[in-house]
C-alpha positions as CSV (number, residue, x, y, z in Angstrom):
1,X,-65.4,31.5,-6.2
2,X,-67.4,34.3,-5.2
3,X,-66.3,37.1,-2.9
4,X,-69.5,37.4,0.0
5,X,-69.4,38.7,4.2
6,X,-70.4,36.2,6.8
7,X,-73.3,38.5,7.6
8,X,-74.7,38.4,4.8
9,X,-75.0,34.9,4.7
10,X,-76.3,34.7,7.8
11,X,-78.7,37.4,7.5
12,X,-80.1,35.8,4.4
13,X,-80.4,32.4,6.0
14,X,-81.9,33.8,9.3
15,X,-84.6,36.0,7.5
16,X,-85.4,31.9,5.6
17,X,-86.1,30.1,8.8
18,X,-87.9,33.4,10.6
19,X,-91.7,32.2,9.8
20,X,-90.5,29.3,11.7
21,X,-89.1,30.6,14.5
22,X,-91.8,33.2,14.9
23,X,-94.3,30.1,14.9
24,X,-92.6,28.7,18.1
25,X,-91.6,32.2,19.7
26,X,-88.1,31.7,19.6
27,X,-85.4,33.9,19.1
28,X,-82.5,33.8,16.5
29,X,-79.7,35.7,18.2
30,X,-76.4,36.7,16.0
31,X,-73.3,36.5,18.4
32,X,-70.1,37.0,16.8
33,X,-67.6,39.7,16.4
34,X,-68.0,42.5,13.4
35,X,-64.8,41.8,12.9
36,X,-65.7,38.6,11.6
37,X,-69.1,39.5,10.0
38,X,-67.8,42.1,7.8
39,X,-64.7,39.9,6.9
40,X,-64.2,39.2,3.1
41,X,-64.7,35.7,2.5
42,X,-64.4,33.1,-0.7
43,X,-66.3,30.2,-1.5
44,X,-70.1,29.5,-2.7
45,X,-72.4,31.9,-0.4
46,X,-75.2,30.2,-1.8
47,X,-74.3,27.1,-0.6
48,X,-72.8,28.0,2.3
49,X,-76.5,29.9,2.9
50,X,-78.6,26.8,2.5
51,X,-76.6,24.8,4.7
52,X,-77.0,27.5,7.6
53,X,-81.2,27.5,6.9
54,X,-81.6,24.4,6.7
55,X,-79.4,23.6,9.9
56,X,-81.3,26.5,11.5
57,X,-84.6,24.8,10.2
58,X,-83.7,21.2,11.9
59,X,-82.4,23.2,15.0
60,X,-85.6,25.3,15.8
61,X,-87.5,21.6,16.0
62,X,-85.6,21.0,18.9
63,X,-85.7,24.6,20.4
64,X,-88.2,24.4,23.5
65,X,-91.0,27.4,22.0
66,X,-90.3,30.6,23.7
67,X,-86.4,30.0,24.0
68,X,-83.4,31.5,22.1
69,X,-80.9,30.0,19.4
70,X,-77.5,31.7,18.9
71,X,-75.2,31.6,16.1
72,X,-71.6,32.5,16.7
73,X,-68.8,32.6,14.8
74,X,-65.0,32.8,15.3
75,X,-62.0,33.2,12.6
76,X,-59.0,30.7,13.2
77,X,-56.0,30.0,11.3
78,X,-54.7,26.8,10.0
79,X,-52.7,25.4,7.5
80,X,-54.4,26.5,4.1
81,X,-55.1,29.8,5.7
82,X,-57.9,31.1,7.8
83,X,-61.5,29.4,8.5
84,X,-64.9,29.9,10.1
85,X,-66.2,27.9,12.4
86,X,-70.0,28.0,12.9
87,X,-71.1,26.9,16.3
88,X,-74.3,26.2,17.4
């Protein structure tokens, strides 16, 4: 397991899906707490990158061009700890 911040996941995947996006004119809009984005997280950030791009990818297809898609995030706690919880 590798040690990485939400934010720089999503930075990294945002910056992959941005020729897209600037194609259709739309706009890929962080919203979550810094609290959140500066947590330290475990896992496979790479992974956990490529799933966010590519779900970013499929989503701007279905973004009308000239709108806005926002990412937020939020930290809960549950029984093997805390988790977050991507929402589109």
């Amino acid at each position: 397991m590798v040690e990485f911040t939400l934010h720089d996941v999503l930075n990294a995947a945002v910056s992959q899906v941005m020729m897209k996006s600037n194609a259709k004119s739309i706009r890929v809009v962080q919203d979550a707490p810094e609290e959140i984005m500066t947590q330290t997280l475990y896992g496979d950030s790479l992974r956990l990158q490529q799933v966010v791009a590519d779900f970013l990818a499929v989503s701007i297809s279905f973004v009308p061009t000239g709108g806005q898609l926002t990412i937020e995030a939020n930290l809960t706690e549950d029984q093997l700890g805390q988790s977050v919880h991507l929402v589109h």
